[in-house]
MDTraj code that builds the backbone (N, CA, C; nanometers):
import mdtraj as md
import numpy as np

residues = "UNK UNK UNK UNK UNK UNK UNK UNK UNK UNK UNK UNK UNK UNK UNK UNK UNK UNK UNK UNK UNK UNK UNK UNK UNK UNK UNK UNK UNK UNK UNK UNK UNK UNK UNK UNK UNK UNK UNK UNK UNK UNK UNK UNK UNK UNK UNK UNK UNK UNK UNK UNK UNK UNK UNK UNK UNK UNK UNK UNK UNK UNK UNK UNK UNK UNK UNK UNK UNK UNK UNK UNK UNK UNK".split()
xyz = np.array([
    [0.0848, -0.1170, 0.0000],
    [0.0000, 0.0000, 0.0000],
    [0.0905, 0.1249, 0.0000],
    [0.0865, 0.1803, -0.0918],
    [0.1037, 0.3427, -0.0735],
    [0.1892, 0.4509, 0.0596],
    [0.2741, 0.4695, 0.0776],
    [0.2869, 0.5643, 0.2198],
    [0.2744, 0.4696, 0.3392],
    [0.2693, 0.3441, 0.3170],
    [0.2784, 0.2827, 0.4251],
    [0.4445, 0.2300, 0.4304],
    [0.4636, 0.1677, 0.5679],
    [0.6112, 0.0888, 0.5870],
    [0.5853, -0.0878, 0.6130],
    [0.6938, -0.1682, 0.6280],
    [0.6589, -0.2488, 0.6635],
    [0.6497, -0.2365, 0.8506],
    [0.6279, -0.3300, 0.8957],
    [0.6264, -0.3223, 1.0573],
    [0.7452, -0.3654, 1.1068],
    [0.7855, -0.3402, 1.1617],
    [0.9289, -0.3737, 1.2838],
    [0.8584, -0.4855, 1.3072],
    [0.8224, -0.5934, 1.2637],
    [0.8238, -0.6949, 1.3709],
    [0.9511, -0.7844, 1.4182],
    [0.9013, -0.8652, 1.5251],
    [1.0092, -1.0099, 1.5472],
    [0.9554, -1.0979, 1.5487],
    [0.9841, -1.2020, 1.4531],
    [0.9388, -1.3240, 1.4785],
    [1.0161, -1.4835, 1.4781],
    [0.9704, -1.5488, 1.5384],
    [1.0477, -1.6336, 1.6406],
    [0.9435, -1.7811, 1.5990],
    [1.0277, -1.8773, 1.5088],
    [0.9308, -2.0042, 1.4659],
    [1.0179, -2.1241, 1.5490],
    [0.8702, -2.1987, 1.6701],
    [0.9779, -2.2924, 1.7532],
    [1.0896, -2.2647, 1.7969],
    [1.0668, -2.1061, 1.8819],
    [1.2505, -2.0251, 1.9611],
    [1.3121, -2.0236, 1.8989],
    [1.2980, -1.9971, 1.7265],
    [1.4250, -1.9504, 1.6942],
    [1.3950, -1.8324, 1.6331],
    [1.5129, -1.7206, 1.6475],
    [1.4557, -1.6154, 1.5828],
    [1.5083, -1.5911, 1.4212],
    [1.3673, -1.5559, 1.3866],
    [1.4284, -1.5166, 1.2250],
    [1.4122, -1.3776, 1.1455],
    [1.3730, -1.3433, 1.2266],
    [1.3358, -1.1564, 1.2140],
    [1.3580, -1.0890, 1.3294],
    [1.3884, -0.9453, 1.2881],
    [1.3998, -0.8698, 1.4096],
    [1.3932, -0.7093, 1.3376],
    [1.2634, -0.6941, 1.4173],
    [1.2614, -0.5320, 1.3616],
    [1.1959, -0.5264, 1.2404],
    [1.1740, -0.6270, 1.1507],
    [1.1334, -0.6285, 1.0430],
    [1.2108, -0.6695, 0.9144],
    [1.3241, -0.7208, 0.9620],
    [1.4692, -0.7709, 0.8975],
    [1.4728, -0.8611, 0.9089],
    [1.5066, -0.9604, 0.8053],
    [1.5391, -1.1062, 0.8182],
    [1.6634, -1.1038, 0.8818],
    [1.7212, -1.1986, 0.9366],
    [1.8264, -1.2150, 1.0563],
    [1.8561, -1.3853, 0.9678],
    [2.0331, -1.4033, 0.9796],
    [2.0860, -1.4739, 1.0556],
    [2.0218, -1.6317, 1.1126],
    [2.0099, -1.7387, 1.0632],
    [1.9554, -1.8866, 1.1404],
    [2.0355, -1.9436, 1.0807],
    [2.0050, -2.0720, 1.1483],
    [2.0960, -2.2433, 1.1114],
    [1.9360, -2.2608, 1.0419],
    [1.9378, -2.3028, 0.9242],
    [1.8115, -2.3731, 0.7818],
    [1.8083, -2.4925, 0.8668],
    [1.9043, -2.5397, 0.8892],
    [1.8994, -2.7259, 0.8986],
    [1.8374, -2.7512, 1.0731],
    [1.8382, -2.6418, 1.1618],
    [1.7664, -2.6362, 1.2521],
    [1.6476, -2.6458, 1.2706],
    [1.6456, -2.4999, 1.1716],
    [1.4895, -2.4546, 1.1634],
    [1.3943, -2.5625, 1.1160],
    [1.5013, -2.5899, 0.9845],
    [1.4031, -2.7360, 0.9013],
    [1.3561, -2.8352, 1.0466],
    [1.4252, -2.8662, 1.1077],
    [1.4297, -2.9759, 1.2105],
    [1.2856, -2.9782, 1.3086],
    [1.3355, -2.8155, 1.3390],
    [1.2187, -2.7674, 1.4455],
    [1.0802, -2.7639, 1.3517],
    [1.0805, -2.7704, 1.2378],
    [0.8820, -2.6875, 1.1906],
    [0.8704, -2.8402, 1.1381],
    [0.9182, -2.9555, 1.1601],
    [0.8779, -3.0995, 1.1426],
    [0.7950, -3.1288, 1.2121],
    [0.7540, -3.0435, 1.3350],
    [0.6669, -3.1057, 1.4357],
    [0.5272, -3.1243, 1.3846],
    [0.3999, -3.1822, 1.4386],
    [0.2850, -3.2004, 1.4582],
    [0.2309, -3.0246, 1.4619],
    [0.2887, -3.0208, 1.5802],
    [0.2451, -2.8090, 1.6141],
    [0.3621, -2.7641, 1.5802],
    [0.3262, -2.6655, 1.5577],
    [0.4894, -2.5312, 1.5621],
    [0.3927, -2.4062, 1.5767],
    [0.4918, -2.3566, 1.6859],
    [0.4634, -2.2833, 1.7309],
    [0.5644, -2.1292, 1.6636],
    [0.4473, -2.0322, 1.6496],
    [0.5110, -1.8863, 1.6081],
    [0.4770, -1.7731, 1.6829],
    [0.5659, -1.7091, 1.6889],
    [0.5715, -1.6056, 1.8090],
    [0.6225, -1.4537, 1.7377],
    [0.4756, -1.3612, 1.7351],
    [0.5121, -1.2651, 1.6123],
    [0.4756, -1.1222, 1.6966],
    [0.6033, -1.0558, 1.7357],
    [0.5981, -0.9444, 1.8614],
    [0.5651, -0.8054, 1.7607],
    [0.4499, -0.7206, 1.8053],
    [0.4401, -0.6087, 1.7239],
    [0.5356, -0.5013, 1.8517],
    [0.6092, -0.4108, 1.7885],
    [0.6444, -0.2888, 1.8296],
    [0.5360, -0.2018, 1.9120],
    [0.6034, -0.1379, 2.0508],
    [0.5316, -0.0862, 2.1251],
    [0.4545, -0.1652, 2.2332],
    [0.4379, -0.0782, 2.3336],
    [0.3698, -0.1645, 2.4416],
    [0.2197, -0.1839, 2.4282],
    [0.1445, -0.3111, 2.4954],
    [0.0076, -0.3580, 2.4582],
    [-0.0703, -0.4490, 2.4959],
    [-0.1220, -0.4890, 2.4347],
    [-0.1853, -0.6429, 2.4806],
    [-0.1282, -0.7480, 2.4199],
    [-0.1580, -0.8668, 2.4896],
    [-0.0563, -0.9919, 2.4499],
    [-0.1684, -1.1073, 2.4058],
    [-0.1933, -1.1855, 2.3042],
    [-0.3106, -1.2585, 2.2759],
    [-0.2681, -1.4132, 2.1861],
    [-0.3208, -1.4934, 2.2397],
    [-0.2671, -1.6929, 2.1642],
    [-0.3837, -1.6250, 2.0561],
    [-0.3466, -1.6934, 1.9452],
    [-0.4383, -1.7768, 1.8104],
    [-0.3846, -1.8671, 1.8061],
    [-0.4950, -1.9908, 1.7808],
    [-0.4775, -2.0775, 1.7500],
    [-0.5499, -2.1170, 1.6024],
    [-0.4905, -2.2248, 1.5096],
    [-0.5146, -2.2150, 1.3640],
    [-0.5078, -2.3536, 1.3086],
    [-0.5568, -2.3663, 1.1994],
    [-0.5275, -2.5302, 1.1330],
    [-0.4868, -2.5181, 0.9852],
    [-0.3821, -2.5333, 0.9494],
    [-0.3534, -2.5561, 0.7857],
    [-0.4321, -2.5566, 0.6937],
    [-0.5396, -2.6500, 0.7671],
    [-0.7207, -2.7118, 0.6882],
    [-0.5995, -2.8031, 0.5806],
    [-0.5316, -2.9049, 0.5802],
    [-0.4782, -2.9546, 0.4977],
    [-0.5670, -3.0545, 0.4088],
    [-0.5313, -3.1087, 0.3209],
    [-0.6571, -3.1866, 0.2813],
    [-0.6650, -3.3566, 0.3586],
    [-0.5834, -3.3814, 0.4542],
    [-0.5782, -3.4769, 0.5860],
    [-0.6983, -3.4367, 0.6639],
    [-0.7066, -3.3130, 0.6756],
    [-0.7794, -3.2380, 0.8348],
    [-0.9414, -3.2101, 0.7395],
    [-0.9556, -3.1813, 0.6816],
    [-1.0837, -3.1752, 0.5998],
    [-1.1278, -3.2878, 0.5546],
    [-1.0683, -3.4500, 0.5004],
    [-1.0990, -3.5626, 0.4579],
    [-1.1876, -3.6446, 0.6276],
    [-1.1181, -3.6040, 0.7437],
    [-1.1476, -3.6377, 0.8461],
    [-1.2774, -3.5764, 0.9097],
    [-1.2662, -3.4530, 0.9259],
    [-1.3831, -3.3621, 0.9284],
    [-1.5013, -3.4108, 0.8729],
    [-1.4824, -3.4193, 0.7333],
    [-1.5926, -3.4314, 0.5948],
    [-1.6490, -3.6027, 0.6383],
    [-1.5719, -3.7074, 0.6789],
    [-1.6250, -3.8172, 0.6856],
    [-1.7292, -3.8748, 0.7927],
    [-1.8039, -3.7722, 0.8479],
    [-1.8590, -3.8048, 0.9665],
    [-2.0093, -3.6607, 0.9636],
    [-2.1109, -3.7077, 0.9956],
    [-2.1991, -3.6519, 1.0010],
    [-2.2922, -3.6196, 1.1532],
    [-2.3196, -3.5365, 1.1830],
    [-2.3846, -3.4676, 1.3248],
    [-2.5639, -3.5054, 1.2877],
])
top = md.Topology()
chain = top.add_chain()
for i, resn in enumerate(residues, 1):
    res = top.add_residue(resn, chain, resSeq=i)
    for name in ("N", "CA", "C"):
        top.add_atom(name, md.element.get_by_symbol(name[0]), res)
traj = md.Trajectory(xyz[None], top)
């Protein structure tokens, strides 16, 4: 958009950090790869300035998680 910036953020996938300020930063790949193998992974995305602090939680909707969903009726 226009006159806008990007945001300073930091963000941090499974404790590791890979941004800061809004800058890609610095990681070990073969870590990171290691860590986002999990079941969950967890992301941790800090906006600039002081505030409120809030979890989302989310689903891929992969086509695993929708075949499962879809096979069963209420």
């Amino acid at each position: 958009m226009p006159g806008t910036a990007p945001l300073a953020v930091d963000i941090t996938l499974e404790g590791i950090h890979v941004c800061s300020a809004g800058t890609a930063i610095d990681y070990d790949e073969a870590v990171l790869e290691q860590a986002l193998k999990g079941k969950e992974v967890e992301y941790e995305i800090t906006l600039p300035g002081d505030g409120a602090e809030t979890e989302v939680f989310f689903s891929d909707l992969s086509h695993e998680y929708v075949t499962i969903n879809a096979d069963y009726t209420t």
